[in-house]
Phi, psi and omega in degrees: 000143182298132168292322180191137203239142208219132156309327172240172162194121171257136172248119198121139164199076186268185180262015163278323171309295186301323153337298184269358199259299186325290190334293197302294182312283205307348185275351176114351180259136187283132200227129156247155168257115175293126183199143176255329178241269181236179168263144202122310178076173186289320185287002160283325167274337206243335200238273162290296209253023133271357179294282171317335179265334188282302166012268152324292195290354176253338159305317200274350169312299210284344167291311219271306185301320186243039158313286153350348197251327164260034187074027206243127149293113171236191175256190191264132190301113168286167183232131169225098184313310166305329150288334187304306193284335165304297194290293188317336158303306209294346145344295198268312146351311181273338170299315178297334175280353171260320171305338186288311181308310198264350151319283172341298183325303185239047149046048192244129152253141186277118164256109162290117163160197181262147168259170183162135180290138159240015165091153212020077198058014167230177212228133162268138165214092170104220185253022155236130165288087204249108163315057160282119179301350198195120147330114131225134172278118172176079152202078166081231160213176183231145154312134148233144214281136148319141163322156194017040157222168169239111165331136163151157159050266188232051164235111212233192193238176165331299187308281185343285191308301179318337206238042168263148190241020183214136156254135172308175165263336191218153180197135181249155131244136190265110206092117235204052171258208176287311217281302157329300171294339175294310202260351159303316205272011183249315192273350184259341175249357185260043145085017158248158194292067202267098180289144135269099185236146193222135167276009208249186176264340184213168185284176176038054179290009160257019169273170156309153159314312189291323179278349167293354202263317154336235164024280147359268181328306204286281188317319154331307159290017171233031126108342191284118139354135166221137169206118189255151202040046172232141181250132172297177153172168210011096178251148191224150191229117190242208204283307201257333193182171167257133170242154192191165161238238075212162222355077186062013170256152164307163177188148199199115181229177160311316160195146212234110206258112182282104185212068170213069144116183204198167190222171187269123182260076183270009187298327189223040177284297233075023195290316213286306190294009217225327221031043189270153191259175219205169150273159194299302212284354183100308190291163171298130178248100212250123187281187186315325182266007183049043155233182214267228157246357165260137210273119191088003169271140197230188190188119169209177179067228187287355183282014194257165127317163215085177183290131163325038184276138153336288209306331200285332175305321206293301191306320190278352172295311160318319184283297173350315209253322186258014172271305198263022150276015211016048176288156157261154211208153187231160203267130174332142169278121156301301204317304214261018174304153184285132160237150211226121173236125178289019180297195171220090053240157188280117204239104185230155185176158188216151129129223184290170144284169188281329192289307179252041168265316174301310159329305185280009156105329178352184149218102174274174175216150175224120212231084163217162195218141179283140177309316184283046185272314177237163217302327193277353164316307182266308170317333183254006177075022187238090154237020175262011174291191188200114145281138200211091184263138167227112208249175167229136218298310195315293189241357131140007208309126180280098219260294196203169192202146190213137187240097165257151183128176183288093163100020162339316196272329187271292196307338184291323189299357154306323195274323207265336211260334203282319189256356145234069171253319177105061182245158181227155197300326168326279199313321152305294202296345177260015189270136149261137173278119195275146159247142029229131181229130177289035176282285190292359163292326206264302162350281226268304158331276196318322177301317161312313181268355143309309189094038200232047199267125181287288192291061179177000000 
């Protein structure tokens, strides 16, 4: 018999987890949440947002350098690595402590331990058994290793590389995706020596081309190695550094940071004993409504197909909770989710590529325009962005939108808010825009795939 019985019960609580727990309590359900480590989950702790507070702090050092350009003089800035690291805990301590606050709030109880299904609707954690009508699994991903290396001594994973507590001097990162390019783009301007390899042909290879090529440039100016269509390989880790080669050369940095790709962290579920079915691929396999094959069991965020995202955990933690609430909920657009890399220069896009709207048969039409196209390009000193809608020629369809540049992650949600109201890029170009804003860059793109670009 169950020690205690819950209308939900989640195990995780990342922001997909915490997300769906709020949800559930405003619904009316007594809900507890399963953790295992802090609360908050990895990306509060371990992942985004200390990743995004080192960030920060190498955005406003590249301000402090080019002061000069806007008359102000200084002297040359130093990094005292120990506050960059004082401040990224007191980050993540005041988010985890508001996530904590709002569990209070809404009467959500936290149970520390591991979770794991135990069949018919109930969860074991510790030496207690817990009842629930509703399920949700989320938690998270695991790090994985390249073919032939292993995690250990200074060969580390993301979460690591954000929590180093000395900066190094040399650094490899292995992968040249968003999480790879974020932290070559952070440790390379707060002045350490940073390589970048990619096996694909260009970084950040599932974005468009153009804007990857963008991309490039930038990580170039910021002193970073970059090396596309290359494999790392026999890597060794010794007491002081990491060694390794690729294409037959040697390479021997301080620490060799692994960020080409993450698995579903399913390890101590039970699903097989549970009967949740599984995908070829390792993930949970779940419809529309994020439920499993087992009934009251749900499944979201990386243990799923889609994209890795916070935000995409979060929604579906609400679609998970207003599905088994019986709301009617409708299953997420992958495609068109936002997706956002915090590198320098900043890279956001949602839908097709220009590459796969043509694959798909379209009749495209493309539209892009450089921030110094428009006035806030030069005023804010960015006239190297880049805007790129790739639209369909016919009925004005917005397909995709692709951004580099300064506030890349804030401009995309127009594009994104534009395609699902059921709007087409003609309707961006006729929205007024305020001026002068890196906003009319977005305009004006459109206006371009309209055939109409005033500023071009």
């Amino acid at each position: 018999m169950a020690d205690s019985t819950y209308d939900c019960v989640i195990i995780g609580s990342g922001p997909g987890g915490y997300v769906a727990a709020i949800r559930a309590a405003q619904l009316g359900m007594k809900t507890a949440v399963i953790e295992k480590d802090t609360i908050g989950g990895r990306c509060l702790n371990y992942a985004c947002i200390p990743a995004k507070a080192v960030l920060r702090t190498a955005d406003v050092l590249s301000e402090i350098r080019d002061a000069g350009e806007f008359g102000i003089t200084v002297g040359t800035p130093q990094v005292d690595f120990t506050a960059v690291s004082a401040r990224r805990q007191k980050v993540v301590s005041t988010l985890t402590g508001g996530v904590a606050g709002l569990f209070k709030k809404n009467q959500i109880e936290l149970i520390d331990g591991e979770g794991s299904l135990a069949g018919e609707g109930q969860v074991t954690v510790g030496d207690r058994l817990l009842a629930a009508k509703t399920i949700i699994l989320a938690t998270g991903s695991v790090k994985r290793p390249i073919p032939g290396a292993e995690f250990g001594g200074r060969v580390i994973g993301t979460e690591e590389a954000w929590a180093l507590s000395d900066l190094p001097a040399t650094m490899a990162v292995v992968g040249a995706g968003a999480s790879g390019s974020e932290i070559a783009s952070a440790y390379a301007r707060l002045g350490v020596e940073v390589a970048l390899f990619e096996a694909l042909d260009r970084v950040l290879p599932t974005e468009d081309a153009d804007v990857s090529k963008v991309a490039e440039r930038g990580f170039k100016k910021q002193g970073i190695k970059v090396h596309t269509a290359t494999l790392v390989k026999n890597v060794e880790s010794t007491g002081s550094s990491v060694k390794f080669t690729y294409n037959d050369q040697p390479g021997e940095v301080d620490w060799l940071v692994i960020a080409a790709g993450r698995g579903p962290d399913i390890e101590a579920l039970g699903l097989e004993s549970a009967g949740v079915k599984l995908a070829d691929d390792g993930l949970i396999e779940v419809d529309g409504a994020m439920h499993t094959s087992v009934a009251g069991v749900y499944a979201i965020g990386d243990l799923v197909h889609g994209p890795a995202l916070a935000h995409k955990a979060s929604d579906e933690g609400v679609i998970a909770v207003e599905g088994a609430a019986g709301l009617p909920v409708h299953p997420l657009a992958y495609v068109d989710i936002p997706r956002a890399t915090f590198s320098t220069p900043n890279v956001a896009s949602f839908g097709l590529t220009e590459a796969q709207a043509r694959e798909q048969g379209y009749d495209v039409v493309v539209g892009k325009v450089q921030y110094g196209a428009v006035g806030a390009g030069t005023v804010y000193g960015d006239r190297t962005g880049l805007v790129k809608i790739v639209g369909e020629k016919k009925y004005g369809e917005l397909l995709g939108g692709h951004i580099v540049g300064s506030k890349a992650t804030e401009l995309i949600q127009e594009l994104v808010n534009t395609r699902a109201l059921e709007g087409g890029y003609t309707e961006v170009a006729h929205l007024v825009h305020g001026h002068p804003t890196m906003s009319e860059a977005v305009m004006e793109a459109a206006r371009a795939a309209d055939g109409w670009l005033i500023h071009g």
